[in-house]
Each structure stands twice: as C-alpha cells, then as structure tokens.
N, CA and C atoms as a LAMMPS dump frame, in Angstrom:
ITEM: TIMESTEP
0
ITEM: NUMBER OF ATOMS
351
ITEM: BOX BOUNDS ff ff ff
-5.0000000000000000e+02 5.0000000000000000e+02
-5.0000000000000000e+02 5.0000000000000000e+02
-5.0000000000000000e+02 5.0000000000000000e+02
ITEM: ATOMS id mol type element x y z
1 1 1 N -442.428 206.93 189.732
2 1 2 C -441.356 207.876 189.966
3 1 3 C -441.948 209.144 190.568
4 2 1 N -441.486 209.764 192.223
5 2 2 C -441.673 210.564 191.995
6 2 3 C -440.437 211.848 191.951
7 3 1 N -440.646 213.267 191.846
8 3 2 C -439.622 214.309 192.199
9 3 3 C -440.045 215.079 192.958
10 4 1 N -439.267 215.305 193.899
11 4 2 C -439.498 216.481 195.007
12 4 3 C -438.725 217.209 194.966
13 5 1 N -439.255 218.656 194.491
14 5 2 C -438.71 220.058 194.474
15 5 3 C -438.625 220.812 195.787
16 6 1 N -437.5 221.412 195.996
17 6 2 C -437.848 222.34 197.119
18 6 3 C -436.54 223.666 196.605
19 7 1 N -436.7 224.645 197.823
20 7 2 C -435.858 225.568 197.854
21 7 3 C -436.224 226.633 197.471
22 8 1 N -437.682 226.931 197.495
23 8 2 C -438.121 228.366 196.369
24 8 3 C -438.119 229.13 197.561
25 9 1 N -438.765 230.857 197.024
26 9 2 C -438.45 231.285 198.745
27 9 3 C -438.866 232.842 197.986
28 10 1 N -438.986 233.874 198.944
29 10 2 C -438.843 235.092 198.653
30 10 3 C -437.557 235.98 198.821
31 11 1 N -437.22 236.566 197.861
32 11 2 C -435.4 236.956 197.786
33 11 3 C -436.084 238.429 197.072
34 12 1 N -434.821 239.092 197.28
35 12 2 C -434.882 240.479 196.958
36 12 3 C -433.993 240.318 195.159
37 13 1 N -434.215 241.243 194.068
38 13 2 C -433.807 241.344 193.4
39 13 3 C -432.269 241.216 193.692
40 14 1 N -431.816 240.424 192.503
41 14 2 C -430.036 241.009 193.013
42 14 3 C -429.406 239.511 193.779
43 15 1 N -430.855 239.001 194.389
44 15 2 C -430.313 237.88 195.494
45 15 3 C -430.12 236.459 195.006
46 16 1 N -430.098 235.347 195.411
47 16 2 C -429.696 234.182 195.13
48 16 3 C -430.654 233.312 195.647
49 17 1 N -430.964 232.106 195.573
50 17 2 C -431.642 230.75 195.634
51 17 3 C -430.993 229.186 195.259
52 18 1 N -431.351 228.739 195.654
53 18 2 C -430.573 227.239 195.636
54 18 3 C -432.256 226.175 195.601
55 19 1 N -432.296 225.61 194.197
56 19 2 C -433.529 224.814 194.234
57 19 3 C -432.881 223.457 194.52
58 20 1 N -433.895 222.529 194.59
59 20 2 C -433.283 221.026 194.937
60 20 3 C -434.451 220.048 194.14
61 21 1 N -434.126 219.436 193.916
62 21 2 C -435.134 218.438 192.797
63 21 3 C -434.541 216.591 193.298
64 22 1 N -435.031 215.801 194.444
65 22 2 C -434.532 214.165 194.46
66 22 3 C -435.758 213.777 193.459
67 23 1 N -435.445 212.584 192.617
68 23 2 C -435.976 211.772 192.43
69 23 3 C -436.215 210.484 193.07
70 24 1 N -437.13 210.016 193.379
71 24 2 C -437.624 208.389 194.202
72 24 3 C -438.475 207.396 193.561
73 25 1 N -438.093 206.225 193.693
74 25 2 C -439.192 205.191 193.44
75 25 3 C -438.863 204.371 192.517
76 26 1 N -439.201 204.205 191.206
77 26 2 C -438.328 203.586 190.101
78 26 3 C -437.483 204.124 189.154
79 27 1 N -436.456 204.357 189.601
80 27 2 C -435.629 205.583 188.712
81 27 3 C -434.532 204.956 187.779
82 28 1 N -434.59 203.973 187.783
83 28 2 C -433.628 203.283 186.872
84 28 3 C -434.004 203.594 185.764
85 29 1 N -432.675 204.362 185.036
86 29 2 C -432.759 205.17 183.213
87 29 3 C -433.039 206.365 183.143
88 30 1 N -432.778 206.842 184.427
89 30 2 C -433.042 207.948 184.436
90 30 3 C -431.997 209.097 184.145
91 31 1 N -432.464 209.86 182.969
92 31 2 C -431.161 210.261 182.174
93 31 3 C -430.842 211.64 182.293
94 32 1 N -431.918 212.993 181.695
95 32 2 C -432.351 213.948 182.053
96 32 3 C -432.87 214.461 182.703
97 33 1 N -432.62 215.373 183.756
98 33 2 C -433.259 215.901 184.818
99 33 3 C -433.455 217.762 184.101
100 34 1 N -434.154 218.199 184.665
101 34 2 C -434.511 219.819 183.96
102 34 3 C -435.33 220.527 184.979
103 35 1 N -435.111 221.843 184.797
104 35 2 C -435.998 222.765 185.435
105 35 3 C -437.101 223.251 184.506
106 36 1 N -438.053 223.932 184.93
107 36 2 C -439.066 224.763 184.038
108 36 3 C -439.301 226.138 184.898
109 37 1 N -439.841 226.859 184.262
110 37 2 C -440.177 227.96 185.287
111 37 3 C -442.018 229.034 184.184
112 38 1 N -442.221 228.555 185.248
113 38 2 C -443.692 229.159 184.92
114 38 3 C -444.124 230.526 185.396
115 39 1 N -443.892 231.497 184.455
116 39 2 C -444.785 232.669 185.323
117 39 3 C -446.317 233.129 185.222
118 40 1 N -446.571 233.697 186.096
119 40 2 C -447.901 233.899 186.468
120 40 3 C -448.556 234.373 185.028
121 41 1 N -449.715 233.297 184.744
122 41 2 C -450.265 233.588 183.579
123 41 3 C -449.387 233.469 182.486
124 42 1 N -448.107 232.661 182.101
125 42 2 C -447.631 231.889 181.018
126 42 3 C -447.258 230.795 181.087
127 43 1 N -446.714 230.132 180.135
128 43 2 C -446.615 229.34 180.014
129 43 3 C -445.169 228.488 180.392
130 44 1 N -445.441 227.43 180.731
131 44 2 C -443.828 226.828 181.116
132 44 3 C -442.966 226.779 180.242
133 45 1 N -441.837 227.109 180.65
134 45 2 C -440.386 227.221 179.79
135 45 3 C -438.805 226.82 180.644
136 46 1 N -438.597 226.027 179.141
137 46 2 C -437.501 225.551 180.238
138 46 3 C -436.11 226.008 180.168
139 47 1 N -435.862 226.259 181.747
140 47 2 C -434.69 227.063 182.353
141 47 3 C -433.521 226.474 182.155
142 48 1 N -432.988 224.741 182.397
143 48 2 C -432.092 224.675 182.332
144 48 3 C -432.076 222.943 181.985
145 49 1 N -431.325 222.303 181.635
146 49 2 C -431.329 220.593 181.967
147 49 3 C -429.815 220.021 182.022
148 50 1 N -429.647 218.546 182.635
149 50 2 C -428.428 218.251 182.514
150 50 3 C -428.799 217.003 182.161
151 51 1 N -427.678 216.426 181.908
152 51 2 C -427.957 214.575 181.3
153 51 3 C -427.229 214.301 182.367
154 52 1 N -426.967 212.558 182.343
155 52 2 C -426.495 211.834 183.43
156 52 3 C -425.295 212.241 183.031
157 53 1 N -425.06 212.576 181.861
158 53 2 C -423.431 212.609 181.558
159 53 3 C -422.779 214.168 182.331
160 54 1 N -423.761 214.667 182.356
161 54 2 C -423.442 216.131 182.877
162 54 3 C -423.415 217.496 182.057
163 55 1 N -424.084 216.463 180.937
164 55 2 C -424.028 217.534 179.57
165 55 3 C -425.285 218.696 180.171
166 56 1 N -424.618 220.114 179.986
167 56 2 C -426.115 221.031 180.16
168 56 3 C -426.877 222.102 179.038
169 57 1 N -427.627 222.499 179.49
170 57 2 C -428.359 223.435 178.453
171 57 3 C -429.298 224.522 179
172 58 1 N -428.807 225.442 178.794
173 58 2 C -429.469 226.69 179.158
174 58 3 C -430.561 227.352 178.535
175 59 1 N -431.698 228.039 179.056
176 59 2 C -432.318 229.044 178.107
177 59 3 C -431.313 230.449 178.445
178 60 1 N -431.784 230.746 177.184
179 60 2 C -430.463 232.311 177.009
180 60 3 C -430.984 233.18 178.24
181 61 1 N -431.992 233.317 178.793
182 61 2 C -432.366 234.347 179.758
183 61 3 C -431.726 234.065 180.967
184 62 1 N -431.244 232.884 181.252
185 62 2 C -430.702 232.604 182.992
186 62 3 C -428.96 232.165 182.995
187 63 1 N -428.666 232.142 180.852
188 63 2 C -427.046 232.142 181.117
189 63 3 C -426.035 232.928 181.741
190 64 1 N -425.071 231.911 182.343
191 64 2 C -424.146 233.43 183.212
192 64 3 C -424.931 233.913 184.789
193 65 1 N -426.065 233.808 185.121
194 65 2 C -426.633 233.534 186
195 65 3 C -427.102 231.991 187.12
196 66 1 N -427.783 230.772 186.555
197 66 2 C -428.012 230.221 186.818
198 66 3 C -427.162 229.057 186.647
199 67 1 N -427.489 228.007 187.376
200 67 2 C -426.275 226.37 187.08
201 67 3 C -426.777 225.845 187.503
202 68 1 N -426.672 224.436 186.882
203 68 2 C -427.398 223.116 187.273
204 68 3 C -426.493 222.413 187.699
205 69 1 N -426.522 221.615 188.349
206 69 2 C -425.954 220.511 188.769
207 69 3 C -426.074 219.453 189.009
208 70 1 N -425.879 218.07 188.919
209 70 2 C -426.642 216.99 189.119
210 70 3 C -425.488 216.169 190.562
211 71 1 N -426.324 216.131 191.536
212 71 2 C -425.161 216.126 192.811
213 71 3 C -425.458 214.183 193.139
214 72 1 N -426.102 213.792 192.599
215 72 2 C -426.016 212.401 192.09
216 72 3 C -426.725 211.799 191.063
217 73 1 N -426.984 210.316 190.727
218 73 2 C -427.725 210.146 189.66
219 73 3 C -429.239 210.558 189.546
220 74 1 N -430.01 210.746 191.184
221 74 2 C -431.295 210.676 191.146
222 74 3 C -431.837 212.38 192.099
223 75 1 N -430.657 213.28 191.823
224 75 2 C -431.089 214.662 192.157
225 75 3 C -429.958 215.402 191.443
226 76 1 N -430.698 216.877 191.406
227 76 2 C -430.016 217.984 191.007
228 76 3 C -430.479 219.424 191.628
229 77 1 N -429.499 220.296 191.253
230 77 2 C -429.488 221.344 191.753
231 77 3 C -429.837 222.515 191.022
232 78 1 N -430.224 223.588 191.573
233 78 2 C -430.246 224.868 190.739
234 78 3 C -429.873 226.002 191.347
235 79 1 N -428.922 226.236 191.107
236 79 2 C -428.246 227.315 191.514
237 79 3 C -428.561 228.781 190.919
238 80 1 N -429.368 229.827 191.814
239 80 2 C -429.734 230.994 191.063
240 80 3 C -429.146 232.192 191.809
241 81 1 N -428.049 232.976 190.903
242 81 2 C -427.634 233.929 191.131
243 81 3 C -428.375 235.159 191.007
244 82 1 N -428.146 236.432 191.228
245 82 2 C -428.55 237.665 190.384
246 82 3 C -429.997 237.212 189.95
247 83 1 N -430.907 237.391 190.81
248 83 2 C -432.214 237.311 190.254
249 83 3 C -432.81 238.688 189.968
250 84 1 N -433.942 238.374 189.187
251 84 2 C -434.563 239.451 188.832
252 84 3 C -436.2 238.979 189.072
253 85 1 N -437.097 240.463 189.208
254 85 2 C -438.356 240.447 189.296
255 85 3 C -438.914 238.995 187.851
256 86 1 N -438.365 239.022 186.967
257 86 2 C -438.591 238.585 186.083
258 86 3 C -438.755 236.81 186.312
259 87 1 N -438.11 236.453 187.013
260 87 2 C -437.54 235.127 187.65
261 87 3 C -438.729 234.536 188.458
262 88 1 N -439.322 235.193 188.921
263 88 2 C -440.611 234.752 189.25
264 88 3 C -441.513 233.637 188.845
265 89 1 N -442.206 232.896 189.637
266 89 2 C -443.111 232.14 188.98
267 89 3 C -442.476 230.966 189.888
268 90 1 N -443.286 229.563 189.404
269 90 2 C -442.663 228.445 189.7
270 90 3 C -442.305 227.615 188.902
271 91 1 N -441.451 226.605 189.609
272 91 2 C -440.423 225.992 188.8
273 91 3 C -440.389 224.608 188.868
274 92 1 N -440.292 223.673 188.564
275 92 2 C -440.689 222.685 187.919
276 92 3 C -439.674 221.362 187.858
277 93 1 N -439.669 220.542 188.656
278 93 2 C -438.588 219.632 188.094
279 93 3 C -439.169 218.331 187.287
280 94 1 N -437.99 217.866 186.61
281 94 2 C -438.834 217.314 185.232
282 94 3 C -437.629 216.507 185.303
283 95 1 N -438.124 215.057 185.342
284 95 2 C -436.777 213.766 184.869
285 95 3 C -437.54 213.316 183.463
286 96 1 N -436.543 212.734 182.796
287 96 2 C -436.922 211.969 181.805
288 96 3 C -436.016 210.649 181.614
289 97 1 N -436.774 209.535 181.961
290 97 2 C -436.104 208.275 181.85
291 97 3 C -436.432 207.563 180.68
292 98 1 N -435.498 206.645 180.209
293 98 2 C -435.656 205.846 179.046
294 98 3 C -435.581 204.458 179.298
295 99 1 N -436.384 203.381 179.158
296 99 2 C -436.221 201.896 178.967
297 99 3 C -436.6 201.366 178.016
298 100 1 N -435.54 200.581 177.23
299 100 2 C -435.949 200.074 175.983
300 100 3 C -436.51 200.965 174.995
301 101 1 N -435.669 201.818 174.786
302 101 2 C -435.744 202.742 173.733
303 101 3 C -437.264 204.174 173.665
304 102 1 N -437.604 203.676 175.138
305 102 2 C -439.053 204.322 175.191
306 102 3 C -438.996 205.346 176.879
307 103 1 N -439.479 206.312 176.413
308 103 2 C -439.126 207.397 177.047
309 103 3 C -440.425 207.735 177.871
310 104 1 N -439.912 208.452 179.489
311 104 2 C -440.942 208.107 180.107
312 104 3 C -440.836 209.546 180.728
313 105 1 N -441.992 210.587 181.222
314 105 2 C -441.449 212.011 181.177
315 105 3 C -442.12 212.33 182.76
316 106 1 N -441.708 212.842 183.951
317 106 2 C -442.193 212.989 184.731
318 106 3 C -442.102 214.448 185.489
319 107 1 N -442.619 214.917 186.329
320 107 2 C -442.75 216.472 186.624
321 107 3 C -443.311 216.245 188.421
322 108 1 N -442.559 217.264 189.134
323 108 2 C -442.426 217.153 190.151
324 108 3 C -443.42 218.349 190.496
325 109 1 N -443.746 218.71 191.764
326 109 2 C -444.955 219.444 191.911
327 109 3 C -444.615 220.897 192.141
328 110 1 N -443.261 221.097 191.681
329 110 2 C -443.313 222.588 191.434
330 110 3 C -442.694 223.493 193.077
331 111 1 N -442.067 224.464 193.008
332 111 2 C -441.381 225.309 193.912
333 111 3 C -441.406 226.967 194.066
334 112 1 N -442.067 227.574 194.234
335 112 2 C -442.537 228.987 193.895
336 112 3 C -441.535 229.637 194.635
337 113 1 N -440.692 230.756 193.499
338 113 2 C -439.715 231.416 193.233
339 113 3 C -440.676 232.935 193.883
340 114 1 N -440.562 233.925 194.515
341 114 2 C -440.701 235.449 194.154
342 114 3 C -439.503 236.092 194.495
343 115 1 N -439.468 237.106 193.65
344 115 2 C -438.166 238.037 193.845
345 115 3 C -439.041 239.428 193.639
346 116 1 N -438.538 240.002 194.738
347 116 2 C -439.256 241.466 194.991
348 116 3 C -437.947 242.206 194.022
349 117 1 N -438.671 243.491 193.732
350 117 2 C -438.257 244.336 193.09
351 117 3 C -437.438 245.691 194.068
C-alpha cells in the first residue's frame, strides 16, 4: 500500500490549504484514513481522521477550522481554513486497513505545511 500526500505550500497566516492523501496498491479494508502534523522538533500528532463510514475526529486545536473528507474509498481530503503560524510542520497521511481481524497501519511520506506570520 502506498499514500501519496500532496497540497502543502506556503500561505500567509489567516490563509487556507487543501491537502490530498490517494491511496494505491492493495487497499482492500481499508477503513481509516488520518492526518498527522509534525512540527519542527515535536512530535507527531494527530489532526484529524475519518472512517469509511465517514465518521470523523478532530484534535481540539484545528476544530471549527479544519475538515476532512473522504472524496472516495481510497483518498481524502484536508481542508485548512484560518491557519496559523502554529500549523506548521508536516503532515502525514496515515490509512489503516483491517483483514481478518488484523490491522495493518501505513504512512504516506508527508506534505510540508508553512504559514508565515
């Protein structure tokens, strides 16, 4: 399996971004898709996820700001409003598929976010 992230970019505080995350290859069970966002010198944390069902989940820092979307079974979206210096870092797409009760976790090579101040 792999995921290809794109859409990161340099934006001014205040501004917007649109990430993109396909998945390819053997994707059958593939259930959860998620963002992460890493800033410089911490650690990854995750921004947002959706299930196949469309169920989502936010970290409290990007609610009311950010949205996921899953625009078919084997990609999703990230929609970033109102950014802040803080938003920075890169970001991460992450599927998690299941077969036969066994869970398989994969991470895409990442999309570097800056937002000037």
């Amino acid at each position: 399996v792999q995921l290809q992230a794109s859409g990161g970019g340099l934006v001014q505080a205040g501004g917007s971004l649109r990430l993109s995350c396909v998945a390819s290859g053997s994707v059958f069970g593939l259930y959860t898709m998620g963002w992460y966002h890493q800033a410089p010198g911490k650690q990854r944390e995750l921004v947002a996820t959706i299930t196949r069902g469309s169920s989502t989940n936010y970290a409290d820092s990007v609610k009311g700001r950010f949205t996921i979307s899953r625009d078919n079974p084997n990609a999703m979206s990230l929609q970033m409003n109102n950014l802040e210096p803080e938003d920075t870092g890169v970001y991460f797409c992450n599927g998690l598929i299941v077969r036969d009760s066994v869970k398989y976790e994969y991470w895409g090579q990442g999309t570097l976010v800056t937002v000037s101040s």
